[in-house]
Residue, then its C-alpha position, 0 to 999 in steps of 0.5 A: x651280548x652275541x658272540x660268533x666267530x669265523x674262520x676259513x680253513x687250509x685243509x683243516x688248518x685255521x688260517x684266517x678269522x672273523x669275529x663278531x660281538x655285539x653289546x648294547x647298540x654296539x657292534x665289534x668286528x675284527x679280523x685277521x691272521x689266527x693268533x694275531x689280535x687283528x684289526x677292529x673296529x666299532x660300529x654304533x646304532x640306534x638300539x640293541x636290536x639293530x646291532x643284532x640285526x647287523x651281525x646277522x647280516x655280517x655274519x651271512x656275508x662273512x661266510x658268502x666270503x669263504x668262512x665257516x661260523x665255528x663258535x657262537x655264543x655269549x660275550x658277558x663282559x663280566x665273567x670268564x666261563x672258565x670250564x668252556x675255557x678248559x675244555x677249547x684249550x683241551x681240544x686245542x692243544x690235542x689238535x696241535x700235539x697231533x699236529x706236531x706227531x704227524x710232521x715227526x712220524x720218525x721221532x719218539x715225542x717225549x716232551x709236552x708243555x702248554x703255557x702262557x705269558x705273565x700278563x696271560x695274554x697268550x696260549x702256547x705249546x710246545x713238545x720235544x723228542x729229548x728225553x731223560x738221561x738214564x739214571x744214574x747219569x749227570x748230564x745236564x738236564x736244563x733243556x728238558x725242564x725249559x720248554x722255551x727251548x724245545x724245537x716243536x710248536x706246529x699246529x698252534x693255530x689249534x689254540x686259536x678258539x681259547x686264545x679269543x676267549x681271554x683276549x677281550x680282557x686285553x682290548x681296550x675297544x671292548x667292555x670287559x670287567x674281568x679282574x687281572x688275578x682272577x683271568x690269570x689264576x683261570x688260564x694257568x688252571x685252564x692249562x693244568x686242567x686241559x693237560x690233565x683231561x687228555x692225561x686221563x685219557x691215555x693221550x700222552x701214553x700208558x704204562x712204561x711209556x707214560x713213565x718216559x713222559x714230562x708233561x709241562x704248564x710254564x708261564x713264560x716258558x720257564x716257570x712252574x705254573x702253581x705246582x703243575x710238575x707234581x699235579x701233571x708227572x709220575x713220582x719218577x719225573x718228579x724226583x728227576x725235576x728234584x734232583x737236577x735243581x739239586x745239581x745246580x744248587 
C-alpha cells in the first residue's frame, strides 16, 4: 500500500499538504493546511493496479501545482514502524527549536518540551527563556514545570511528517488496525526518544550550560510522559523537580 506526501514550501517552511495512499482498488486523498487533518476523499476502481496507476498520475499533477513529493513509502495498516516515527519527530522537532533560537536570537533558551495529547492525536512542542531560580531561593516554580504555559511554539509546522504518520490511526475513512495502547505508548517513546537522540547530540547544549536545561516529554502539557524527567535531565533538574512537588505538598 503506497504512500506519498507533498508539500509546498514558504521559503523553507511547510505551508500546505497533499497526501497520497493507495490500499486494494482504493485510492485516498487529502489536502490542506499542515497540522490540520485536511479534507479526503476515496476514490475506487477496478484492481489494485489501476489505483497505483492513479496515484502516479496524481502525484505528477500535484507536483505540476507547486508541490514537492517529500516522503514516499508504505501504508501498512497494520503497524506503525515506530523507529521511523522516532526519527521525523527528531528531525522535526530540531527544525522547529531552531526555529524558535532564530526569531529570539536576543534570549537564552532555557526550556524544551515535546508532547501530545492523551488521545495521542497530535504532536507538539514548545521552549521557553525562564529559568530556575537560584538555589537556595522559594519562588515558585510551576511555569517551569508546566509547558503549557511557555510562550514559544514556532516552527511547528517542522512536525508535520511525524504528525501524518499517527493520524491514520484516527481517521475513519482509512484502514488502520493499530490498537489504541500500542499507538500511545509508541508516540510518547517516539518523543522520549527523539529528545534524548538530539541530547546526545550536544543539541541542548554541553557542560555547565546543559546543566541550565530542563528538557521535557508532557501529555496534555502538564503530565510526565512515563518517567521522562529522570530519563531526559541532570541530577540537578531532577532534584529541583523534587523539590518544588515538595513545596506544594
Amino acid at each position: 500500500m503506497t504512500w506519498s506526501l507533498f508539500y509546498r514550501f514558504d521559503n523553507e517552511l511547510p505551508t500546505d499538504f497533499h497526501e497520497l495512499r493507495q490500499f486494494g482498488n482504493s485510492l485516498w486523498t487529502a489536502n490542506g493546511k499542515v497540522m490540520t487533518m485536511g479534507r479526503s476523499t476515496v476514490a475506487e476502481f477496478a484492481s489494485p493496479q489501476a489505483a497505483r496507476d492513479a496515484l502516479a498520475q496524481r502525484g505528477r499533477e500535484i507536483e505540476a501545482q507547486g508541490y514537492k513529493l517529500t516522503r514516499q513509502g508504505i501504508h501498512d495498516p497494520a503497524r506503525i514502524d515506530f523507529p521511523l516515527l522516532t526519527t521525523e519527530i527528531r528531525e522535526g522537532a530540531r527544525r522547529a527549536f531552531q526555529a524558535i533560537r532564530s526569531a529570539h536570537p536576543e534570549e537564552t533558551i532555557r526550556l524544551f518540551a515535546l508532547g501530545s495529547d492523551d488521545g495521542a492525536m497530535t504532536i507538539v512542542h514548545a521552549a521557553s527563556q525562564l529559568a530556575l531560580s537560584a538555589p537556595g531561593d522559594m519562588d515558585d516554580e510551576s511555569d517551569v514545570w508546566c509547558s503549557a504555559e511557555w510562550p514559544y511554539a514556532q516552527g511547528g509546522e517542522f512536525l508535520d511528517i511525524a504528525y501524518r504518520m499517527i493520524l491514520p490511526c484516527h481517521r475513519s475513512d482509512l484502514p488502520c488496525h493499530v490498537e489504541f495502547d500500542v499507538l500511545h505508548a509508541g508516540l510518547f517513546e517516539a518523543c522520549i526518544a527523539a529528545m534524548e537522540q538530539l541530547d546526545r547530540e550536544g543539541f541542548f547544549g554541553t557542560g555547565d550550560a546543559r546543566e541550565e536545561v530542563v528538557l521535557l516529554c508532557q501529555s496534555e502539557g502538564t503530565e510526565d510522559m512515563e518517567g521522562s524527567i529522570d530519563r531526559l535531565n541532570t541530577s540537578r533538574v531532577v532534584g529541583r523537580l523534587e523539590r518544588w512537588i515538595k513545596l506544594c505538598e
